[in-house]
C-alpha positions in Angstrom: -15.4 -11.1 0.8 -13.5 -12.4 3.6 -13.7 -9.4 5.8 -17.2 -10.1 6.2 -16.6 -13.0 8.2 -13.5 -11.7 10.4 -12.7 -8.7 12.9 -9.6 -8.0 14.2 -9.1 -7.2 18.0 -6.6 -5.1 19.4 -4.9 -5.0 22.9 -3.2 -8.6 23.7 -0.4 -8.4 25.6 3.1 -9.1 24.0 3.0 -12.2 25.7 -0.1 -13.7 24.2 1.8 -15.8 21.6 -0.5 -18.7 21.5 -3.5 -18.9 18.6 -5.2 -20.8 21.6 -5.6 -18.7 23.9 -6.9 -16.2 21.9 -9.2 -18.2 20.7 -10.7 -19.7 23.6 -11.0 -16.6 25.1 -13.2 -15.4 22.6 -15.1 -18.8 22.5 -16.1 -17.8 26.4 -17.2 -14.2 25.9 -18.6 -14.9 22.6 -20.6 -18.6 23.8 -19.9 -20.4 20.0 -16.7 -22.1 18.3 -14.9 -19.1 16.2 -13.6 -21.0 13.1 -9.5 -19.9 13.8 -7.5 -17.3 15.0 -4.2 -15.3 13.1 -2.3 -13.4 16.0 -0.1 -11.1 14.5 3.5 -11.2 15.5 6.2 -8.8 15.3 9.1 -10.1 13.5 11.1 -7.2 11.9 13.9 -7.7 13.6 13.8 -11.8 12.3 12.2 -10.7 8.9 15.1 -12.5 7.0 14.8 -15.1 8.9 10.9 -15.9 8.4 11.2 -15.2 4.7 13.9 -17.3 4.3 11.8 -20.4 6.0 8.7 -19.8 4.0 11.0 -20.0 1.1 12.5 -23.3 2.0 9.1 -24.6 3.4 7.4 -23.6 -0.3 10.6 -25.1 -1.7 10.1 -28.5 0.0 7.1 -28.6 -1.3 7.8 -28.4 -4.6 10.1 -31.2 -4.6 7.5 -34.0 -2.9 5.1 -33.1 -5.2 7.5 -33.1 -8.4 7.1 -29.4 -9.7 10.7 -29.9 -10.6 13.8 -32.0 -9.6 15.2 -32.3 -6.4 18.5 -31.4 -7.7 17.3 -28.1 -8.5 16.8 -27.3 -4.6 19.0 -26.3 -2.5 17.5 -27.9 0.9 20.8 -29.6 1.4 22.6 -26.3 1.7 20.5 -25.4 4.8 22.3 -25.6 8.6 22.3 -24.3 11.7 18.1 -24.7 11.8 18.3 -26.5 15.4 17.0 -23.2 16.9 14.2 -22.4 14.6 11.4 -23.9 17.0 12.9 -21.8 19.6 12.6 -18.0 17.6 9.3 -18.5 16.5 7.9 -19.2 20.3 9.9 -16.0 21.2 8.1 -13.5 18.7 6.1 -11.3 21.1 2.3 -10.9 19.6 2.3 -7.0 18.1 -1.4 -6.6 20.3 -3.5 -7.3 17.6 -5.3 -10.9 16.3 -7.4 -11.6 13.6 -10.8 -13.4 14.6 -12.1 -15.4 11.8 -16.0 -16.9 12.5 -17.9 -19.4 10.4 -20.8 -17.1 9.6 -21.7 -13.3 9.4 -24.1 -13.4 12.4 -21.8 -14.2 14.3 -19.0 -11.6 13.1 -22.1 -8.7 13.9 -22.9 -10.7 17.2 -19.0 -10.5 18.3 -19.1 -6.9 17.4 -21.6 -5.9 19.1 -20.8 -7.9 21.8 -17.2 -6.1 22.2 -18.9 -3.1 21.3 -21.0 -2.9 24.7 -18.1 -4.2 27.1 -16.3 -1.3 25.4 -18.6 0.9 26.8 -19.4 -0.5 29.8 -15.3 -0.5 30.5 -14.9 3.0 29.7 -17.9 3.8 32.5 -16.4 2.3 35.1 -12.9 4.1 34.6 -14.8 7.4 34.0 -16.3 6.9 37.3 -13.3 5.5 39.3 -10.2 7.0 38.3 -9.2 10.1 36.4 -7.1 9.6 33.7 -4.9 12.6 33.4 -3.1 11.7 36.8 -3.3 7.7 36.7 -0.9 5.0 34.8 -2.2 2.8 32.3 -1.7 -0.1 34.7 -3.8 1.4 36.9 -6.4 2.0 34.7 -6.7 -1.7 33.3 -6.6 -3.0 37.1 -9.2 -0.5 38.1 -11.8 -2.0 34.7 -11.2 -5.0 35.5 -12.3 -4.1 39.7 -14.8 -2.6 38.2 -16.3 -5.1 35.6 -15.8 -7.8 38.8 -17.6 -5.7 41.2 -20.7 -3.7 39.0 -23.7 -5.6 38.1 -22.4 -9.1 38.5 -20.3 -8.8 35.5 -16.6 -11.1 35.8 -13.7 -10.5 34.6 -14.0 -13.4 32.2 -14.8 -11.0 29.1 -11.6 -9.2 29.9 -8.2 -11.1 28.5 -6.2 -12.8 31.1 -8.4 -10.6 33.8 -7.0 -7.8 32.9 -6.8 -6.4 29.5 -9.3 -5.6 27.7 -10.1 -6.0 24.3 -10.9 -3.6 21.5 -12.9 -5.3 18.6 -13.7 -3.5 15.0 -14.1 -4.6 11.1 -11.2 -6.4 9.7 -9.8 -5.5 6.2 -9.5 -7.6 3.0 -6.8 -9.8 3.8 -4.8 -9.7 0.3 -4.4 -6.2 1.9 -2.8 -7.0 5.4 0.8 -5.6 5.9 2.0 -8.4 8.5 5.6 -7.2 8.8 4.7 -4.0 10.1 3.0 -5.2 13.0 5.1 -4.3 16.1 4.9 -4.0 19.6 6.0 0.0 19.3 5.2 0.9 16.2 7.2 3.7 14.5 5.7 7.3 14.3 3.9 7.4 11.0 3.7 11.5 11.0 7.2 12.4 11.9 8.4 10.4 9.2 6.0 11.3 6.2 7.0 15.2 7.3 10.3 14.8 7.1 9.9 13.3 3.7 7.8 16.2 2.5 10.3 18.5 4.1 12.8 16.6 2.1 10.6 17.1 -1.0 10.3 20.5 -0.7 14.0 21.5 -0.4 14.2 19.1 -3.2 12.1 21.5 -5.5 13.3 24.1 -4.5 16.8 23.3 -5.1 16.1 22.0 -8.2 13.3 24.8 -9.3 15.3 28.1 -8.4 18.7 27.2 -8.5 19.1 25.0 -11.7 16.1 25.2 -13.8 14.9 28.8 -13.2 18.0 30.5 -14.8 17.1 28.3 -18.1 13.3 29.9 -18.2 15.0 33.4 -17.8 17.6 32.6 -20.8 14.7 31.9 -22.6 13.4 34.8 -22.4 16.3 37.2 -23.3 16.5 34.7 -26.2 12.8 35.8 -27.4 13.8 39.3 -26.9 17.0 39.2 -28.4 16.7 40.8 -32.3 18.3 38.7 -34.4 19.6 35.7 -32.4 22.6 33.6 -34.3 22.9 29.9 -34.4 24.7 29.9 -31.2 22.4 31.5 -29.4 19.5 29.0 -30.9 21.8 25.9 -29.7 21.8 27.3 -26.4 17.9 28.3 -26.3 17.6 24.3 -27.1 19.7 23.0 -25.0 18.4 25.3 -21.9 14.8 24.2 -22.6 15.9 20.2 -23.3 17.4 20.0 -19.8 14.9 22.0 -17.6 12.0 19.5 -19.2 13.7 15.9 -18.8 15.0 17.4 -15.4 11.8 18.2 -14.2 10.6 14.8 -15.5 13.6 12.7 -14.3 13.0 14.5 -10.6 9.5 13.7 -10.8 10.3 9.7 -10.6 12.8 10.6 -7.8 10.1 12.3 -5.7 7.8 9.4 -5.8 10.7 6.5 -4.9 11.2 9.1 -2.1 7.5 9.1 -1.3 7.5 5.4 -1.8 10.5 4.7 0.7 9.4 6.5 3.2 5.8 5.4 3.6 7.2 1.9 2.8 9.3 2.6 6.1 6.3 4.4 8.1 4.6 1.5 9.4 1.1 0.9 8.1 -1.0 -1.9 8.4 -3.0 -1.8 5.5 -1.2 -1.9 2.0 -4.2 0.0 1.1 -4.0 3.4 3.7 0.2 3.1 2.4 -0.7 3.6 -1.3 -3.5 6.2 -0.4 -1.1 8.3 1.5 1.9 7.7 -1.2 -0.8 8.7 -4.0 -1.3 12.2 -2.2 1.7 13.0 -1.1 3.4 12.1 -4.5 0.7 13.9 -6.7 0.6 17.5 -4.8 4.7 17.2 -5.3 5.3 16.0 -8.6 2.5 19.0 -10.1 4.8 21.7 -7.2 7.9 20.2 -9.4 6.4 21.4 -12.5 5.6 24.8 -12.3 8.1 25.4 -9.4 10.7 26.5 -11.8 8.4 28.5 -13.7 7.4 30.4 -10.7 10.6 31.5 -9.8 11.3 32.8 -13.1 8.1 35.1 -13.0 9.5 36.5 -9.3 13.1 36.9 -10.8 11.2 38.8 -13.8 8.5 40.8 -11.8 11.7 42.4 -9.4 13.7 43.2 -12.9 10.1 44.5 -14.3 9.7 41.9 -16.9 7.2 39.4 -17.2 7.1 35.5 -18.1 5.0 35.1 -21.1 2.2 33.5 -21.3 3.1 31.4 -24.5 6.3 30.9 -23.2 4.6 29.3 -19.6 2.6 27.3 -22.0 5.9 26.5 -24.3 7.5 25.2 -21.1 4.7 23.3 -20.0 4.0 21.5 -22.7 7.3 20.2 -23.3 7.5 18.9 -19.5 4.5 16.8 -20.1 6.1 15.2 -23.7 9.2 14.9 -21.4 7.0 13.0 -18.8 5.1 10.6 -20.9 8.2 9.6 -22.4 10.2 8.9 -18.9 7.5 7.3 -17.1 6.6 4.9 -19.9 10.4 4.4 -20.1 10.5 3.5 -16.7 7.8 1.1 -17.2 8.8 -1.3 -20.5 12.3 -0.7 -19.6 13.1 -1.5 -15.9 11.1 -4.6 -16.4 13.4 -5.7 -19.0 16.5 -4.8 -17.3 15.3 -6.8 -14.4 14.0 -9.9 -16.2 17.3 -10.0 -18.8 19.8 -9.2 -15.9 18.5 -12.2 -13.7 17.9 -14.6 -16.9 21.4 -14.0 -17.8 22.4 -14.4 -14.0 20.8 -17.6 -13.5 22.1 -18.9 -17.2 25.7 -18.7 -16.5 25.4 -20.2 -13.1 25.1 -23.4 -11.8 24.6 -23.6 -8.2 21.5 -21.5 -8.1 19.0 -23.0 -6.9 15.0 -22.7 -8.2 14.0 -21.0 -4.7 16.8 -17.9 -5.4 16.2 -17.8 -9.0 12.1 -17.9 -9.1 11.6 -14.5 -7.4 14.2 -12.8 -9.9 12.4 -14.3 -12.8 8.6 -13.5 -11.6 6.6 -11.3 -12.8 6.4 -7.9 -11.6 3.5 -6.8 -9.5 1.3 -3.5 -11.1 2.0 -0.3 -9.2 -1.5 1.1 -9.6 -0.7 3.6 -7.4 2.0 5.0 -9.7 -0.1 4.9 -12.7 -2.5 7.2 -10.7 0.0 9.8 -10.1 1.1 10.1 -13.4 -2.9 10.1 -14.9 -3.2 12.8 -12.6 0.0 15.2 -13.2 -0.9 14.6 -17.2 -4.6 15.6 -16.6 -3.4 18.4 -14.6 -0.7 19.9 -17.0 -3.3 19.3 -20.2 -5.6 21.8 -17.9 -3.3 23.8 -17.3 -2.3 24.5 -20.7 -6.3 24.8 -22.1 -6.5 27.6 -18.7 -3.5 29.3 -20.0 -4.5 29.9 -23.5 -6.7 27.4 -25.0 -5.9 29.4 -28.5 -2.7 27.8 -28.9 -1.5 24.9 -31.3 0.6 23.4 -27.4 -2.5 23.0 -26.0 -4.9 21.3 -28.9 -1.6 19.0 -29.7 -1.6 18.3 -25.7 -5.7 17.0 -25.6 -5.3 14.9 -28.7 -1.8 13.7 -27.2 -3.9 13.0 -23.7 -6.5 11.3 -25.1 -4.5 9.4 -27.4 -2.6 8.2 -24.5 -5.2 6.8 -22.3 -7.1 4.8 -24.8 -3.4 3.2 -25.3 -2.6 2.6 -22.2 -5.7 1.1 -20.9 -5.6 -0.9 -23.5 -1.8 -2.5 -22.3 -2.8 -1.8 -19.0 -5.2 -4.2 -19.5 -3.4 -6.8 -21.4 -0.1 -6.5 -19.0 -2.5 -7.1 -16.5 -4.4 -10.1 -17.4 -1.1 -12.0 -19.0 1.5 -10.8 -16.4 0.3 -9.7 -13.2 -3.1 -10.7 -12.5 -1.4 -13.3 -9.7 0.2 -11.0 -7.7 -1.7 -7.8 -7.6 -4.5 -7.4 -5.4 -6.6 -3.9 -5.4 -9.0 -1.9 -3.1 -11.4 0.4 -3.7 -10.2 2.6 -1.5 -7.3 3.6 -4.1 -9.8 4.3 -6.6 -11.8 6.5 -4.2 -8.5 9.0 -3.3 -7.8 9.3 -6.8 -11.5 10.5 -7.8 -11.3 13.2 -5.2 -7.5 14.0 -6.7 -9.4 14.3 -10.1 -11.5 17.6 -9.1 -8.0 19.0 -8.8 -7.2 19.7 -12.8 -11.3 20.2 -12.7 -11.0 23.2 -10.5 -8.3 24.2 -12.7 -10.5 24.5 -15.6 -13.4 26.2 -13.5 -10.7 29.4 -12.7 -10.0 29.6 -16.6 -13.8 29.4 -17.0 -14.9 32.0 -14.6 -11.8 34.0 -15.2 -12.9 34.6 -19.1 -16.5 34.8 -18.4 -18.3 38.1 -18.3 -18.0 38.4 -14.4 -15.7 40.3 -12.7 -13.8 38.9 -10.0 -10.2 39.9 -8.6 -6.9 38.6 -10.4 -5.0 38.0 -7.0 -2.6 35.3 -7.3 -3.9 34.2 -3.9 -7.9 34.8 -5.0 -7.3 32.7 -7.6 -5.6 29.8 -5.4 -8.6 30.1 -2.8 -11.3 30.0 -5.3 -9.8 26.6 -6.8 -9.0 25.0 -3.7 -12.4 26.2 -2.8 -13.8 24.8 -5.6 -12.3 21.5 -5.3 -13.2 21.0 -1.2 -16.7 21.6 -2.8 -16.6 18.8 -5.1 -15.5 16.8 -2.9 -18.0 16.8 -0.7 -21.2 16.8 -2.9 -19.0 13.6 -4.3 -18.6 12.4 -0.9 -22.7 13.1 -0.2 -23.5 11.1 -3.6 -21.3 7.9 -2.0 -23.2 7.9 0.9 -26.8 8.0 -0.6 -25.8 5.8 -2.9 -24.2 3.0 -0.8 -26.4 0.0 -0.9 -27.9 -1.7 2.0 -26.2 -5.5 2.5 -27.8 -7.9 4.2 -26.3 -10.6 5.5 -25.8 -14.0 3.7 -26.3 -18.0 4.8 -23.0 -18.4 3.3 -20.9 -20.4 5.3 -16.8 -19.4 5.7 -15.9 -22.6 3.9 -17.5 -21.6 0.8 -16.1 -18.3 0.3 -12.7 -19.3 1.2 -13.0 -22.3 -1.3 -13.0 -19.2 -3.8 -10.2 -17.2 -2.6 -6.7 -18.5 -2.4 -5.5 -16.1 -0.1 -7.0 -15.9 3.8 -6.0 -14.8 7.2 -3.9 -17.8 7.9 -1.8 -18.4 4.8 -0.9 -15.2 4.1 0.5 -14.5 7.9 4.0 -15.9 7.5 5.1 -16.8 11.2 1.2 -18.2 11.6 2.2 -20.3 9.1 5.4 -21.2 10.2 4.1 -22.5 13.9 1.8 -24.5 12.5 4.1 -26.2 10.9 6.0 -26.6 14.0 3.6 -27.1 16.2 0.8 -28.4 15.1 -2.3 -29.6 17.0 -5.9 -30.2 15.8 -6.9 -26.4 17.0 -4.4 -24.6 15.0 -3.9 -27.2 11.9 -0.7 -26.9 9.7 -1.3 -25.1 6.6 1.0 -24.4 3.3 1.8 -20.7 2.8 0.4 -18.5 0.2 2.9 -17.4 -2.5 2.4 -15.0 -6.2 2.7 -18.2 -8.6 1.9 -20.7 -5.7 -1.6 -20.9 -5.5 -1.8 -24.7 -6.6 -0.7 -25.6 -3.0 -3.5 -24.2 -1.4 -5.6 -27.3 -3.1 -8.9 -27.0 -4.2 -9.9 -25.3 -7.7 -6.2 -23.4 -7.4 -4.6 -27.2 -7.6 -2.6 -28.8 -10.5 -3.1 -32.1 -9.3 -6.5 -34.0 -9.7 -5.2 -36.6 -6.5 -5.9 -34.2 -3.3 -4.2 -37.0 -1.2 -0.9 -36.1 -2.7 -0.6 -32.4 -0.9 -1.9 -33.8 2.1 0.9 -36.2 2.1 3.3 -33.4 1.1 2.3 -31.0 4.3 2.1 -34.2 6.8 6.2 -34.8 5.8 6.9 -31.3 6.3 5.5 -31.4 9.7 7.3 -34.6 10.7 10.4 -33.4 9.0 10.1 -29.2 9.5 13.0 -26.6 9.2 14.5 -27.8 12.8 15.9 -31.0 14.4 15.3 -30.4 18.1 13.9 -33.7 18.4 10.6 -31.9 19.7 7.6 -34.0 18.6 4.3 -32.2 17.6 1.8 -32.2 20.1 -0.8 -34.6 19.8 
């Protein structure tokens, strides 16, 4: 993997722009050559403008090397890129950097290294100042006194003299979110509450005002004698709508969920899908039975009672209604999106290839999606075998769930290795949150169990809550206790960097989009240029990913777009 060769180091000042310095600063603590450095910029206010230049950049390419016809491009449409030289030097570095190092020794060395300056840092501060009534200024003046005065130690091994550096692992980085990087990043919690606060007024609305009436309706239907056509329509119609409702909603709630992590700043696609995966799957199963359980307080104040082949009635028909949506959603909005751009690009002809590739590509595979939906079917099938495992709605639900997965592991599997195996990149991490999800329809099934067994225990709505939640924080952690005896010791490998990067396409410096970009513009023997890393693109990286047997011809290709980049300043690359 490539994280075994990089860390990632925290605490630059907005200023440090330059790959060099970073890296000869670590080359001086450190004593050995680090193999590159990818400083991670903050660009979301000039987002549009460093997609739009990878584009052309990837664009350019194509055309020198003959992927298709010049004429296609639509490089001569470009102005006004005088001033791109001059916005890339003014992004401000986001504090963090990405240290890449030829072997694993030294990645341990480094962080263990970092690790004891750490410490020795936070000793002298301890001892000096206190921090509840000193400024953070203060504080970093007063280390780096105190790492000049104590023990002989300089301030060399802090940056610039003054700040010092924080060094841990570095993730995968397929999995590195670049455009969230930001000097101030936006508050993560504030905005995931609000979106579950949104959620939950969302349920509710929907749950007791809209759907609840149709669940009471249905029950004055099943007590009504003789009940006429009419009356029949109506029962229909009621139980029609509350189903696709609550399965239409349930796609709402997790494009809300999706937005508003999307918007919430993480760095790691990875820790985004694991928080949109939790949040998503607690609220889609509240959608569910939300209606239901305002019908049952509505009834218990009137002194009725919701049946319990009705619940089950109800519940089944929700999860026929969610299959059926969510594997809409799936073939369908594909197709919409492929047809509506094919026609688009058909009956124009000034697109260019660079507007009308990313229309045409292929979708990438929301795993993260698929998870939530696994999950809400898994738990409504449980729900319906705790309810009354007697009932033709449940038996038709477990030969309808199993039925279901073999199918769609089985397209899954072939969507994924004929559409969207170039642009999806996974983590184990995902997998991980959804096996501790997983003991929730488990615990469901352990209530129905000890419920029916010959033990007594209380019938409290809230006992029975607390013993599966209880039940499930169990699981979870003898699961979590398995992991950790079972994790495997790794030792480290003679591997060089070279080698594993000869097998991956995607790196630390390709896939950083303003890295990229200066390189390009200013290029130097340090910081070399390099092409960027695009779904579909992978041939320009060289190597085993190229279409061409002639290597010469991309290095040809990337020395013209560094004598001819996106500007026309008249600034020559330093040599």
């Amino acid at each position: 993997h490539m994280r075994n060769f990089a860390v990632v180091a925290e605490g630059f000042p907005k200023s440090a722009r330059s790959c060099h310095e970073v890296k000869a600063f670590f080359e001086t603590v450190l004593g050995f050559d680090v193999e590159g450095v990818s400083v991670a910029y903050d660009f979301q206010e000039e987002e549009d403008f460093v997609v739009d230049r990878i584009d052309r950049v990837i664009e350019k390419a194509d055309g020198h090397l003959g992927v298709y016809p010049v004429e296609l491009s639509g490089l001569e449409s470009h102005v006004g890129d005088n001033q791109d030289g001059y916005v890339l030097d003014c992004l401000l570095n986001s504090g963090y950097a990405f240290v890449v190092f030829s072997r694993e020794e030294d990645r341990e060395f480094c962080l263990r290294r970092f690790a004891d300056i750490g410490k020795h840092v936070s000793k002298r501060v301890s001892e000096t100042y206190d921090s509840s009534d000193t400024s953070e200024d203060d504080i970093d003046n007063g280390a780096a006194q105190g790492l000049q005065d104590a023990d002989g130690r300089s301030r060399s091994v802090l940056f610039r003299g003054k700040f010092p550096i924080k060094v841990g692992p570095a993730p995968e980085a397929c999995g590195v979110l670049w455009r969230n990087f930001a000097v101030e990043p936006p508050a993560r919690i504030p905005r995931i509450g609000l979106a579950v606060a949104a959620c939950l007024v969302l349920i509710v609305i929907i749950g007791a005002v809209l759907l609840s009436p149709g669940i009471l309706f249905q029950m004055s239907y099943k007590n009504t004698p003789n009940p006429g056509r009419t009356e029949f329509l109506l029962y229909l119609l009621e139980q029609t709508v509350s189903c696709w409702a609550v399965a239409l909603s349930n796609r709402a709630i997790i494009a809300l969920f999706r937005a508003a992590v999307a918007g919430a700043g993480f760095l790691q696609r990875v820790n985004e899908e694991v928080v949109c995966l939790c949040c998503s799957a607690f609220a889609v199963s509240l959608n569910c039975v939300a209606h239901i359980v305002v019908g049952c307080l509505v009834a218990e104040a009137e002194d009725t009672v919701v049946t319990i082949s009705l619940t089950v009635k109800n519940l089944f028909h929700t999860l026929c209604a969610h299959l059926v949506v969510s594997e809409g959603e799936r073939i369908g909005m594909p197709l919409w999106t492929y047809w509506t751009a094919h026609f688009a690009v058909r009956q124009t002809k000034y697109m260019s290839v660079r507007e009308a590739e990313p229309a045409l590509a292929a979708e990438e595979m929301d795993l993260m999606v698929r998870y939530v939906d696994l999950w809400l079917l898994c738990g409504l099938v449980c729900a319906l075998v705790s309810l009354d495992p007697t009932s033709l709605y449940s038996l038709t639900a477990v030969v309808l769930a199993l039925c279901y997965g073999i199918s769609i592991y089985l397209l899954d599997k072939l969507r994924f290795l004929r559409q969207v195996a170039q642009v999806y990149k996974t983590s184990s991490k995902l997998d991980v949150a959804h096996n501790y999800l997983s003991f929730g329809p488990v615990s469901i099934l352990f209530v129905a169990v000890l419920y029916r067994a010959p033990v007594k225990v209380p019938d409290s709505p809230g006992m029975i809550i607390l013993m599966a939640l209880a039940h499930w924080l169990a699981c979870c952690i003898i699961m979590r206790g398995i992991q950790q005896c079972t994790v495997p010791a790794r030792e480290l490998t003679d591997v060089p960097y070279i080698e594993v990067a000869s097998l991956q396409a995607y790196n630390y410096f390709n896939t950083n989009p303003v890295h990229v970009l200066r390189t390009l513009h200013f290029p130097s023997i340090v910081v070399p240029p390099i092409y960027p890393l695009a779904p579909g693109k992978e041939y320009l990286q060289g190597g085993q990913f190229s279409d061409y047997d002639d290597p010469h011809r991309l290095r040809e290709t990337l020395m013209l777009l560094i004598r001819s980049p996106l500007k026309s300043t008249g600034m020559q690359p330093p040599r």
